[in-house]
C-alpha positions in Angstrom: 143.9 85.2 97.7 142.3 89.1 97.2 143.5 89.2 93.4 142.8 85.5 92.9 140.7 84.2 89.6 137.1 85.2 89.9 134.0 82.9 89.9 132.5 84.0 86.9 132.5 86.0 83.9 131.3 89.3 84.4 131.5 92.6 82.1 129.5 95.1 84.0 128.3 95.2 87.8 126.3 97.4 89.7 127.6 97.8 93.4 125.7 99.0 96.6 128.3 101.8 97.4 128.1 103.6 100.5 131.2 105.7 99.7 132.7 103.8 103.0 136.1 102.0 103.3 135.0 98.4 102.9 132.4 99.3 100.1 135.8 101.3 98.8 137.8 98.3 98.6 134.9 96.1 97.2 134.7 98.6 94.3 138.7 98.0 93.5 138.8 94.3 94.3 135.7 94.3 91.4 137.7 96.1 89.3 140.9 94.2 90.1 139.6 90.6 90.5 137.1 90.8 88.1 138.4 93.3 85.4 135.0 94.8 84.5 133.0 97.9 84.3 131.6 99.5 87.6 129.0 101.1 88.3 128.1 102.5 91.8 124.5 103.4 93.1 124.4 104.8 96.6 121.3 105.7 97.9 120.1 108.0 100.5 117.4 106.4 102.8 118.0 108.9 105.8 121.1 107.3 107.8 122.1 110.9 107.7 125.1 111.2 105.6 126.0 113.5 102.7 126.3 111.7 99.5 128.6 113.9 97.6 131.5 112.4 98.9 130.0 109.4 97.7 130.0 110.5 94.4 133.6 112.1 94.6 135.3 109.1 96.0 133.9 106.3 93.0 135.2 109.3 90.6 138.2 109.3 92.4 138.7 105.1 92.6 137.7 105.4 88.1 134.3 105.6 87.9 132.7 107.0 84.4 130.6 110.0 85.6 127.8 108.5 84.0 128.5 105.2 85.8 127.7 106.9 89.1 124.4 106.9 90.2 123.3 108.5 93.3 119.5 108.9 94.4 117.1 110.0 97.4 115.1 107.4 98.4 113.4 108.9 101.5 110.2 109.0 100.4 109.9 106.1 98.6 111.2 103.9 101.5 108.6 105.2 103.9 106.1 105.6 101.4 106.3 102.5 99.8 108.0 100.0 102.8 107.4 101.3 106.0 104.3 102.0 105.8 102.6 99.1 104.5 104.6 97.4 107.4 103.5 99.8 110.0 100.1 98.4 109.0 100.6 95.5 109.7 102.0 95.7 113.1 104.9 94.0 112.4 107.2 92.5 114.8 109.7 90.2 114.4 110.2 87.9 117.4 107.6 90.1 119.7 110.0 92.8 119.9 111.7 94.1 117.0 110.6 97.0 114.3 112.6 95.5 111.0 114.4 98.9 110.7 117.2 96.7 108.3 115.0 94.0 107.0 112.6 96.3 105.7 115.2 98.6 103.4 117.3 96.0 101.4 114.4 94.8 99.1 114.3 98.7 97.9 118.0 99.1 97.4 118.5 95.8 95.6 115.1 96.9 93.6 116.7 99.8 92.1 120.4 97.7 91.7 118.1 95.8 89.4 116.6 98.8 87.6 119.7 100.4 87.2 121.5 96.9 85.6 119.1 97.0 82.8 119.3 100.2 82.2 123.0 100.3 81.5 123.0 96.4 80.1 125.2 95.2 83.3 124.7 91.6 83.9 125.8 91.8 87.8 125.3 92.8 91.0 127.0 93.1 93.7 126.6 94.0 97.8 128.7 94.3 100.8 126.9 91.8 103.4 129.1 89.4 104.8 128.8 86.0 105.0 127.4 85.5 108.1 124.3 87.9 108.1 120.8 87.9 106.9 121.4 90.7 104.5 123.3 88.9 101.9 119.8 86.9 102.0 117.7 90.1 101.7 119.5 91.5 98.7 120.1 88.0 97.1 116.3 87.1 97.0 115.2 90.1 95.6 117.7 90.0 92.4 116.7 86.8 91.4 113.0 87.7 92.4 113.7 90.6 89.8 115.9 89.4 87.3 116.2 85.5 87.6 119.4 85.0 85.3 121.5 88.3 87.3 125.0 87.2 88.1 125.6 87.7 91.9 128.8 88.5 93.1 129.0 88.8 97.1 133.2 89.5 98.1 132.7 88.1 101.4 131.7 85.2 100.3 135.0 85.2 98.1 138.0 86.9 99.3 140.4 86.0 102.1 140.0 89.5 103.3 138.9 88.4 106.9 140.3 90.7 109.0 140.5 94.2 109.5 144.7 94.2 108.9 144.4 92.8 105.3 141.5 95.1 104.3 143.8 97.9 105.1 146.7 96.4 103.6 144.7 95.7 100.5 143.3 99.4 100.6 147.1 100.7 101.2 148.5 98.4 97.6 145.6 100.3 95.8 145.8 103.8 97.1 141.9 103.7 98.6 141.8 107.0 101.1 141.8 105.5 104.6 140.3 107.7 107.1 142.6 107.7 110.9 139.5 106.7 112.6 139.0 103.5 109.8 142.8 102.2 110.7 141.9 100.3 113.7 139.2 97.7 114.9 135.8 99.3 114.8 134.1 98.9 118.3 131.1 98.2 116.9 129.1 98.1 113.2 126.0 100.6 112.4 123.4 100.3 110.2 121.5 103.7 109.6 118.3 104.8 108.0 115.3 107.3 108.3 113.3 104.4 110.8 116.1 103.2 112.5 120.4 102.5 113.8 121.2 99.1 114.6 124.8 98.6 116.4 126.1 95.6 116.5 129.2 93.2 117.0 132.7 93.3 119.2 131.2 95.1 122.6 128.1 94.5 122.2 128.9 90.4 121.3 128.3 89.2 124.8 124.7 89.2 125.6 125.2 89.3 129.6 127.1 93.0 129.2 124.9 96.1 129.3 125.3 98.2 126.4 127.7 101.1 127.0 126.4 104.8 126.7 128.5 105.5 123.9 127.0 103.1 121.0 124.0 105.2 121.3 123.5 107.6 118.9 119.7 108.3 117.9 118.4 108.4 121.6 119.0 110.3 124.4 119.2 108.4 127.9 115.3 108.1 129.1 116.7 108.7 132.5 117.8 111.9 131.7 115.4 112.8 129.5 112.8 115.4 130.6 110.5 115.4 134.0 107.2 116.9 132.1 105.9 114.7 128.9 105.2 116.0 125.7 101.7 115.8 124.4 101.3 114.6 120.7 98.6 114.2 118.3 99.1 111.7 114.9 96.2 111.6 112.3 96.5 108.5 110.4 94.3 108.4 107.0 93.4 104.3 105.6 96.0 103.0 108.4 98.8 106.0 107.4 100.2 108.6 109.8 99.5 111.9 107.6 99.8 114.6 110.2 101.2 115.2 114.0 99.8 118.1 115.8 97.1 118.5 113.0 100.1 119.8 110.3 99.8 117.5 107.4 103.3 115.8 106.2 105.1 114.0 103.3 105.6 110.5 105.1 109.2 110.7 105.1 109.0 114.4 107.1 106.7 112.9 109.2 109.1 109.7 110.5 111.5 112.3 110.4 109.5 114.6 113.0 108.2 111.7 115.4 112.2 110.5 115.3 112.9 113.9 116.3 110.3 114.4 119.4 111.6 110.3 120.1 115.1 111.1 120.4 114.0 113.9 122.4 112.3 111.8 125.3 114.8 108.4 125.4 111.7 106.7 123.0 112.8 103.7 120.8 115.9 101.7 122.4 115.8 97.6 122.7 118.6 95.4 123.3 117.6 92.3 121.3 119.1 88.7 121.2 117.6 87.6 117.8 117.4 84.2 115.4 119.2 85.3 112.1 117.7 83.5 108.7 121.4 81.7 108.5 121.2 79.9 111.6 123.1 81.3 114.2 121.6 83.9 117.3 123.2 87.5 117.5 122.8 90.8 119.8 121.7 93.8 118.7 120.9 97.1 119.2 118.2 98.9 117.9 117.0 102.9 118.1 113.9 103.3 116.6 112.1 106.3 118.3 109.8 107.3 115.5 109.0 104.0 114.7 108.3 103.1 118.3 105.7 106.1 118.4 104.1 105.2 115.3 103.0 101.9 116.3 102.0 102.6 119.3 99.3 105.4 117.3 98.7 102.9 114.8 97.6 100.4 117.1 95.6 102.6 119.5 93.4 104.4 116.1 92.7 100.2 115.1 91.7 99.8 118.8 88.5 102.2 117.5 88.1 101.4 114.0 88.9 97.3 113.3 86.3 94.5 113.8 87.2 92.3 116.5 87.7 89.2 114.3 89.7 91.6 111.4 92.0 93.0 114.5 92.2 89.2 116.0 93.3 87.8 112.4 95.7 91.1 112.0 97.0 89.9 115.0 97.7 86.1 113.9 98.8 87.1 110.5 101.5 89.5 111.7 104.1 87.0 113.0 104.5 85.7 109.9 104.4 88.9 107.8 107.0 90.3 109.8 109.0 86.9 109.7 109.3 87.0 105.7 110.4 90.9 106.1 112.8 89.8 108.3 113.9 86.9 106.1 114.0 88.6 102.9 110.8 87.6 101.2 109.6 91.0 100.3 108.7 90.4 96.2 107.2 87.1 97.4 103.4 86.2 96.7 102.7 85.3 100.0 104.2 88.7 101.5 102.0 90.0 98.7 98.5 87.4 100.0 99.1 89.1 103.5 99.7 92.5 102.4 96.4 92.5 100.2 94.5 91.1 103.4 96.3 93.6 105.9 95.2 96.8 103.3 91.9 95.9 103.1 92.0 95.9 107.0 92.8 99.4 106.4 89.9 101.0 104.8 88.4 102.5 108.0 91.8 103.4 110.2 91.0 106.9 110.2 91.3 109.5 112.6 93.3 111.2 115.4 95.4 109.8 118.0 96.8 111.6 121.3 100.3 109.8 123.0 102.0 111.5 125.8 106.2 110.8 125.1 107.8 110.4 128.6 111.0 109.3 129.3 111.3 106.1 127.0 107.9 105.6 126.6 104.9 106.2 123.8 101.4 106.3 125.5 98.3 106.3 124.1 95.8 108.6 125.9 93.3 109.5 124.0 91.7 108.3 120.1 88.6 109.2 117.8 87.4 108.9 115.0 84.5 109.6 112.5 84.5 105.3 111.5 84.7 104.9 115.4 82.9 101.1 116.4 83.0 102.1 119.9 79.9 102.8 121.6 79.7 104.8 124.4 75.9 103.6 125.0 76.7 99.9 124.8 79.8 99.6 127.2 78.4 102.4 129.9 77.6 101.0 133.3 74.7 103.1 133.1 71.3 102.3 131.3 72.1 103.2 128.0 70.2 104.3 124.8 70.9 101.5 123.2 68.8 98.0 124.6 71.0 95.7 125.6 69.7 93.0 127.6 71.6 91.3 129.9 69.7 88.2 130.5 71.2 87.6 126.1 74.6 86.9 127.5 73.1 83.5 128.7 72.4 81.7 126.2 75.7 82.4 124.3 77.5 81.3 127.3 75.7 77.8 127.5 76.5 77.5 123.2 80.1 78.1 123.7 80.2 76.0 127.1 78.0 72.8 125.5 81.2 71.2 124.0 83.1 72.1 127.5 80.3 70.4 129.3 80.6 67.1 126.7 84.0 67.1 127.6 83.3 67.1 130.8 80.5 64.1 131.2 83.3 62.1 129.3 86.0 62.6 132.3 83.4 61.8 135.0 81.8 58.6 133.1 85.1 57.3 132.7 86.5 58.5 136.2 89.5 60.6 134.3 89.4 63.4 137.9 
């Protein structure tokens, strides 16, 4: 039952609080079930909300003042998360930017950091049961603090549908919203790189999504006729300017999101694996994101080794697979972030895209570190010697164990 015995013992717990109804009736249920102190931390990471209401609402459910924490994380998260990824590529199943993954090992981080500073010896979130998030912020408490109590309601309650959440919010005088009474449509996910929407319409993979779950993007079809022409400097593998202005990284995501809504840039309509098991439809806007890797990889096209971009490219699956996952404070996220950093040291210089409807094109690149050679690749004698009589032998060393393989299908009649 909701007001059944809890689990465990618990005297304090710091709660993920969106200031949202089901994070709402988490907040009670702790206090009800549980009977113990609550403190809130609600973090702004760009989904584009106030956070004073937050604030208000745990004040007004019996939260000390000094039991409420509230904090903007912008910069930290693109600083600190999205851009290591972006330099690494990453892509999870081919296709998709981590936009979710990527920002649940930072607000569990600072769940942790705010439980010992006020001595609480819990934690709790508001993933369900059946998602990869409760993974995400479960492996990086005990990553952090390995004897943390864990409380996850969805895990515990029988509040499984929509009708006994409200009824529960109704016994304990939570504010319900009108538009919070009925079935939500769909579920969203917002911040600074990306909106995920996900569940009831969009649950059958062979319907198109509808116009209206959009929100970050406008329709590339009817976005506009002429492209806009961008330029990104990126300084050690970082975006640090567009159009030659130099930006804080979270102004800068902000502005390439801005100019990617603008021109339809970012949408996908995935069918993933989840971590738990089971395959699920989403979808994703991620305009700045989509822009910045396009840049990222067209400035690396100039400036990275062959073999360095070739093992970038091998490594990246599985970097973007423990994102995914959850394995963020992991020392094998760490082994391939060292190696993908290093990569880094000359990914400098300027990149020019052309945004048209849905699309992020690279058009032009250069760079001071540049390993392009005009000289070498031109179809005219060049300044450089090249002779192209060399290219012989190294096709008859790398074809001698083809041509073994060979005598051995013919001597024992194998064609």
């Amino acid at each position: 039952m909701a007001d059944s015995k809890p689990k465990k013992t618990v005297k304090k717990v710091v709660l993920a609080y969106s200031g949202g109804l089901d994070t709402s009736i988490i907040l009670k249920w702790l206090q009800t079930v549980y009977g113990c102190e609550v403190v809130t931390f609600t973090a702004d990471l760009g989904q584009g909300e106030e956070l004073e209401p937050a604030r208000q609402k745990a004040l007004l459910l019996g939260i000390k003042k000094e039991n409420i924490f509230v904090e903007d994380l912008r910069e930290e998260f693109v600083r600190d998360y999205v851009f290591p990824m972006f330099r690494a590529n990453a892509l999870y199943e081919g296709l998709y930017l981590l936009g979710t993954s990527i920002a649940r090992p930072l607000i569990a981080k600072k769940q942790i950091e705010i439980a010992e500073k006020v001595g609480a010896d819990a934690v709790a979130h508001g993933a369900t049961g059946k998602g990869n998030d409760q993974v995400r912020f479960e492996l990086t408490y005990y990553a952090l603090k390995p004897d943390v109590t864990v409380i996850a309601p969805w895990r515990e309650w029988d509040l499984t549908s929509r009708t006994k959440l409200i009824e529960f919010a109704e016994k304990h005088q939570i504010p319900i919203a009108k538009d919070k009474r009925g079935e939500a449509p769909f579920s969203v996910d917002a911040n600074l790189l990306h909106t995920s929407s996900e569940g009831k319409v969009l649950e059958d993979p062979a319907q198109d999504v509808p116009d209206y779950v959009f929100s970050r993007t406008v329709d590339p079809e009817k976005a506009p006729d002429k492209p806009t022409s961008i330029t990104i400097d990126f300084e050690r593998g970082d975006a640090v300017a567009v159009d030659g202005k130099k930006m804080s990284p979270a102004v800068l995501l902000k502005h390439l999101n801005d100019l990617g809504r603008a021109n339809g840039i970012g949408r996908l309509d995935l069918v993933e694996n989840r971590f738990v098991g089971m395959k699920s439809r989403g979808m994703y806007e991620t305009p700045g994101g989509t822009i910045l890797l396009a840049a990222h990889r067209g400035i690396e096209s100039i400036t990275l080794d062959r073999g360095a971009a070739h093992l970038k490219d091998e490594l990246m699956p599985k970097y973007a697979e423990l994102v995914y996952y959850g394995f963020w404070f992991t020392p094998e996220r760490e082994m391939l972030q060292a190696a993908i950093d290093t990569s880094q040291e000359f990914v400098t210089g300027r990149v020019t895209l052309k945004l048209y409807k849905g699309n992020a094109t690279v058009v032009g690149r250069e760079s001071k570190y540049s390993l392009y050679d005009q000289d070498l690749v031109t179809f005219e004698e060049g300044a450089v010697a090249y002779d192209h009589r060399d290219a012989e032998g190294f096709i008859k060393l790398n074809a001698l164990r083809l041509r073994t393989l060979g005598q051995r299908r013919r001597k024992l009649k194998l064609d």
